[in-house]
N, C-alpha and C positions, 0 to 999 in steps of 0.2 A: 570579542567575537569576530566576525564578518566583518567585512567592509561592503560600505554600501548597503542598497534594495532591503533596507530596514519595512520598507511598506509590504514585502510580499508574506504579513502573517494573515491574519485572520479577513483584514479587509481586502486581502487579494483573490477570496473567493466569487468564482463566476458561476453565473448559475445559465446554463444552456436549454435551448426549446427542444423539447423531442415532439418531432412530427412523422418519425420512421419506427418501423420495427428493428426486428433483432436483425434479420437476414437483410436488411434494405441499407440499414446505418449503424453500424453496430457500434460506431465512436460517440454517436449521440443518443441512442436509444434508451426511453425512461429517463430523461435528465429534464432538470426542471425550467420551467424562463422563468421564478420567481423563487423569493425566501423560502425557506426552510417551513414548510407548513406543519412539524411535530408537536409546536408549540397552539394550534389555533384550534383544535378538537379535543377533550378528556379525554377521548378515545383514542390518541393516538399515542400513547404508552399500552395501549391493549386492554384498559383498565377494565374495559365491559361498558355495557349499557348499548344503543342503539347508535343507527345513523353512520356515516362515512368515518373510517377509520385512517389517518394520516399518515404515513409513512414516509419520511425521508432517510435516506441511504447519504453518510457521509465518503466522497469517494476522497480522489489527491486531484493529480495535475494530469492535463488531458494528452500529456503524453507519456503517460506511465498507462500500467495494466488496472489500477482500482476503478479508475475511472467508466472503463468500457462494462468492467464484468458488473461494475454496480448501477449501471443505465441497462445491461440485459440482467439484471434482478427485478431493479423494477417493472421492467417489459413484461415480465414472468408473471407477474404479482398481479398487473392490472390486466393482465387476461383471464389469467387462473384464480381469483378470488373476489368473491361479491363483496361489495361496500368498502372497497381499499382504494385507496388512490396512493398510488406511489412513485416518488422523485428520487434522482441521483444525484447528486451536486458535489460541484469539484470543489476541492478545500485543498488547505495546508498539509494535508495528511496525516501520518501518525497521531502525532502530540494533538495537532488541533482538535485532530476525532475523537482521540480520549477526553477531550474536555467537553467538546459540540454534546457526546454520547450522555456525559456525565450531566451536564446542566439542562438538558432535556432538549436543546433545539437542533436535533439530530434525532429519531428512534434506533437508529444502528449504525455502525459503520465502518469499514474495513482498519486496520491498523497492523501494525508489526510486531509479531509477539516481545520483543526485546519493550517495546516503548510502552506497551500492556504490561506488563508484570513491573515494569517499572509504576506506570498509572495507581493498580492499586495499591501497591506497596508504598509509596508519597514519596516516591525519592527521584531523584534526574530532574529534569526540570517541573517535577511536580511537586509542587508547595505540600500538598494534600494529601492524604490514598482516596482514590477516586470507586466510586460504589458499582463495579462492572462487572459484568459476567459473559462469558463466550458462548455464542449461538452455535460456534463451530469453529475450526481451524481450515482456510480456506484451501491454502497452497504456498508451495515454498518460495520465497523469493531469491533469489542470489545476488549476492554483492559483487554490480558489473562497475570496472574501474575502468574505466577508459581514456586513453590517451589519442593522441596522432601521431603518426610515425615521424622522426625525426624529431622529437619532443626534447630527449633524454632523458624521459621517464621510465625506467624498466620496473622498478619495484614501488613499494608505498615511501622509503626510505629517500629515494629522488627526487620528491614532492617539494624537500626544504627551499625555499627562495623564490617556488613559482605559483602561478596561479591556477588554483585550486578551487573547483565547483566543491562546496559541500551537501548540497542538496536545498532544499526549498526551508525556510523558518517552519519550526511547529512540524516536518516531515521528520517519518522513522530514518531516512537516507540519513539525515546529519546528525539522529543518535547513533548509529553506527560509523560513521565515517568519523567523529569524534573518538570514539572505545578502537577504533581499528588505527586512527593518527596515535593515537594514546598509545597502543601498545608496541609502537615504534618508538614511542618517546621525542612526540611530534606536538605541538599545538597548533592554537591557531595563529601563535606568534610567531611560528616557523614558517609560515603557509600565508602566501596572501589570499584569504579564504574569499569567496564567492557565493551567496546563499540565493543561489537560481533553481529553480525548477528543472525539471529534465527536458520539456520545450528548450524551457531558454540558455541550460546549458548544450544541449546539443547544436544551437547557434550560436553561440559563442565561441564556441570552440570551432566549427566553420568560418567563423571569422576571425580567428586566430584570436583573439582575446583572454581564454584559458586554457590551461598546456591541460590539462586531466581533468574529470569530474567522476564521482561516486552516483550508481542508480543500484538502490535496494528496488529491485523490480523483476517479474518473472520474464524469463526470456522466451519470445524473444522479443524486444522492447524496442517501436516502432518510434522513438524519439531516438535511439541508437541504430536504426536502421536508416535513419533522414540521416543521417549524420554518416554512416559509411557509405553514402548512394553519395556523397560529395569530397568524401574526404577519405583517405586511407587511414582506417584506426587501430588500435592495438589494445590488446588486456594486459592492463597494469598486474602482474605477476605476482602471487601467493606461493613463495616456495613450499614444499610439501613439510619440510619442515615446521614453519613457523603455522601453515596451516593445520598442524595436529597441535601446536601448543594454542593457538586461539580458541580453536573448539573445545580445547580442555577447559581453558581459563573460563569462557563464557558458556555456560550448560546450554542457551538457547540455539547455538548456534552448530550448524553442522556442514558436514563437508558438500558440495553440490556441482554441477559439473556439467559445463555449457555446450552440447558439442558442438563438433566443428563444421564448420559452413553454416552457421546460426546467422551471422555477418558479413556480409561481405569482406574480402579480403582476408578473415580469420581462418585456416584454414588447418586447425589444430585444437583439439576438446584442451577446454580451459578449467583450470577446479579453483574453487572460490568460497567463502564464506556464504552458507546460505541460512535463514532465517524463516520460521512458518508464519503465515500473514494468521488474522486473528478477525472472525466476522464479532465485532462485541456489543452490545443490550447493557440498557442500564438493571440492574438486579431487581427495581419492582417492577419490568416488564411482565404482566402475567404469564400465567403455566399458559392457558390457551393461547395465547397471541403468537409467546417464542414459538409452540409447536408448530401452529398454523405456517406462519413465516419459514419455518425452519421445513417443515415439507414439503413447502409447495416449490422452495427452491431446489432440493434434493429430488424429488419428481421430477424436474424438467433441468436437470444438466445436459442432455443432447442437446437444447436450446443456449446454454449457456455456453459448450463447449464449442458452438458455433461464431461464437460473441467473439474466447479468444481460449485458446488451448488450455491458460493454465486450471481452466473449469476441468479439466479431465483428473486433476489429482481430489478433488474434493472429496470423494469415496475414500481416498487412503489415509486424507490427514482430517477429518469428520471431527476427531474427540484428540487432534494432537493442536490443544491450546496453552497456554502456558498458566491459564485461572481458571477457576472453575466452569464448568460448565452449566448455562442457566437450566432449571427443571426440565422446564416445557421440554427445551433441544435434547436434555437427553432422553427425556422419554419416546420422542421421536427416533433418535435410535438406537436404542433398547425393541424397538419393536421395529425397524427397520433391520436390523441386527451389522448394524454398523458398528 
């Protein structure tokens, strides 16, 4: 695998104080300054009965998109619903979430349809098929490959001999960024791989440290915006070509398209592998809880699309998960007519 930053899986989650709202903080708002509280109430798988119901929201890393939109969930949650108290806590991402979701010390949590259909299915890095179901299909993410100019990185193909961010341990980023070295016929033996976060690859690569890095994340991504406010950066190139055989070969995956001035200094729409993100529930979350949850967020996306733009596709991609959809959620829109 990687080299290196073997610590940054599961116990490199932080958990942050929300003392703002959505319009005052929207990087910290609904995040927690403590553990994971899904585990410390019966009632916080929805199960019924009385009393304060627990909700935590598994997000990623605080400088990706999960993070913000799932501290302005929570925000949503603990205005808009009696007897809820609910947190957003930054994690590993993907994979960690499918598992956090699965073992109960998470009640929901964002992840990458690609690392979800993997989950329940038991394959990739999961031992197991893991018992989940999707509350909804959030938004799309695109695969941002970034370099520095002057690198001589132009393609995924360039990458051999240098150093290469793959994304954070336990994130959707380094299952894709594995299937997308893969179909170049790339590993991580060709690659002196990096397993950073999007913070700490966008420092890194300001400090000249690694020539490229991989963010599965919707744009436009404000750890890629630190990083062109210091450095002139480039998108590592998906010929149009290869990008109709990738979206062939992987059914999750589809064509997506950055435009231009998203970046500083990018000054040209870029197209790139995109991926739908996955809000997912473990399967015996109640019919009433998923729906409760699942409308009160759908009610108030003005507030959310305030948090960070990619809340504005939530309407289009609602029932485009890649597993089923849990009851409660669809019945919310079945009668929403989503």
């Amino acid at each position: 695998m990687g080299s290196g930053n073997q610590s940054h899986g599961i116990d490199r989650r932080t958990f942050l104080a929300s003392s703002v709202g959505i319009t005052a903080a929207t990087m910290v708002a609904g995040c927690s300054g403590g553990p994971a509280k899904s585990g410390g109430s019966k009632n916080s798988s929805g199960s019924g009965g009385g009393g304060t119901q627990f909700v935590s929201i598994g997000t990623g890393g605080t400088g990706g998109v999960y993070y913000p939109l799932g501290g302005g969930m929570a925000d949503i949650m603990n205005k808009n619903l009696d007897n809820v108290e609910a947190t957003a806590e930054s994690t590993g991402a993907s994979v960690e979430n499918c598992r956090l979701v699965s073992s109960s010390e998470m009640t929901m949590a964002l992840a990458l349809g690609n690392a979800v259909l993997l989950a329940v299915d038991g394959k990739g890095d999961f031992d197991k098929a893991l018992d989940l179901k999707a509350a909804f299909g959030a938004y799309q993410n695109s695969t941002q490959v970034i370099t520095t100019k002057g690198s001589g990185i132009e393609t995924i193909p360039d990458m051999k001999g240098k150093k290469i961010s793959v994304g954070a341990p336990g994130s959707g980023t380094e299952v894709i960024a594995r299937e997308l070295l893969g179909y170049f016929d790339i590993t991580y033996k060709d690659i002196d791989a990096q397993r950073l976060s999007f913070s700490e690859t966008a420092t890194a690569m300001q400090d000249g440290q690694v020539d490229a890095g991989f963010w599965s994340v919707a744009y436009p991504a404000s750890s890629i915006q630190n990083l062109a406010s210091q450095r002139d950066i480039a998108f590592v190139e998906f010929p149009e070509s290869d990008l109709k055989k990738i979206t062939s070969k992987f059914d999750y995956y589809s064509k997506s398209t950055i435009p231009a001035g998203t970046y500083k200094g990018v000054d040209h729409e870029v197209s790139v592998p995109g991926v739908t993100n996955t809000m997912i529930v473990k399967s015996g979350m109640s019919e009433d809880f998923a729906y409760k949850l699942t409308k009160v967020i759908y009610e108030h996306l003005d507030a959310l699309e305030k948090v960070h733009p990619a809340a504005k596709q939530f309407e289009g991609t609602a029932r485009a998960a890649p597993i089923n959809l849990h009851p409660g959620s669809k019945k919310y829109f079945d009668e929403a007519n989503l």
